[in-house]
N, C-alpha and C positions, 0 to 999 in steps of 0.2 A: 791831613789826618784829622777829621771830624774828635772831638774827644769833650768827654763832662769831668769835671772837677768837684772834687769832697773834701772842703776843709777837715784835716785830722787831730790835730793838734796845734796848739801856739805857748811857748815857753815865757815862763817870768824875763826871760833876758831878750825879746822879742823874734826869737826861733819859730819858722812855721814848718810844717808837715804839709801836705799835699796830697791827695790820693788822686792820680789821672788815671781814664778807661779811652784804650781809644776805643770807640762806640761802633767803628767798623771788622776791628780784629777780635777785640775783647781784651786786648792785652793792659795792663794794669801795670802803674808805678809809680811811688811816691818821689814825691819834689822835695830835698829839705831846703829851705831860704832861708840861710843862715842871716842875724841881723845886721844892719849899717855897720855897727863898732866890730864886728869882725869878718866884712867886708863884703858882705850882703850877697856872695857867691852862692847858686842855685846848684843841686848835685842830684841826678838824678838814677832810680835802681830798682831795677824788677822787684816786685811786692816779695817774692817767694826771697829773692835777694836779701833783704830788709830784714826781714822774717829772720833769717838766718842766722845773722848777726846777731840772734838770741837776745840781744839789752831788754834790759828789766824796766828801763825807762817807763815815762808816762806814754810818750810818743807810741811807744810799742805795743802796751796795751790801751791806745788807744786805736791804732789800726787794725786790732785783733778784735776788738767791741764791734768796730765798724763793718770788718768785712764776718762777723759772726764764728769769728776762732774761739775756743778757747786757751786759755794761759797757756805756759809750758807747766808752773805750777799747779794746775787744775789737772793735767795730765795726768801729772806724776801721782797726786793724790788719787786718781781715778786707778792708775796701775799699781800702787799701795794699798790701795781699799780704804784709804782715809778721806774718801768725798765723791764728788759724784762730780760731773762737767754744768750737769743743769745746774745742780745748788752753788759753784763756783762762781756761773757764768751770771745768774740771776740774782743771785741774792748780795756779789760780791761789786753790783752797782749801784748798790745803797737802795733795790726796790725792796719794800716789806714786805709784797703776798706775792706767790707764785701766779701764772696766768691759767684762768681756768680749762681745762683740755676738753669737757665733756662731759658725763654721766661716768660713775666709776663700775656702774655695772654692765 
């Protein structure tokens, strides 16, 4: 199974993330590698899996950046009227100007 790999994330406690594609199916799943001191065991789970498991971690929103999700909180705010998904998703990664779309007329 042909496949590319996308580092996701790596924790202060030396924890990695993993995004695999196999590049023949298309199917997608993160690796976590958990580190040496807790036993350096690999666990592997369909993205939408992952996803699932709702954690608010960094890990989570960091494979949400990567594969162009927005939050669950972005959502909610979108479904409350309190924000929008662009201004969550852009401006909530420390960029200062929006990307220009074109002519507004």
């Amino acid at each position: 199974m042909p496949v590319s790999t996308q580092h996701v994330y790596r924790s202060a406690n030396g924890d990695r993330w993993l995004l695999f594609t196999d590049t023949a199916s298309g199917r997608k799943f993160v690796r976590h590698e958990a580190n040496q001191s807790s036993g350096g065991h690999a666990t592997d789970l369909d993205v939408e899996d992952f996803l699932e498991i709702g954690g608010s971690g960094p890990e989570f929103a960091a494979l949400r950046d990567l594969m162009g999700r927005p939050s669950e909180d972005a959502r909610n705010r979108v479904h409350e009227g309190r924000g929008s998904i662009l201004s969550d998703h852009v401006w909530g990664r420390g960029e200062t100007s929006l990307p220009l779309l074109g002519p507004l007329s």
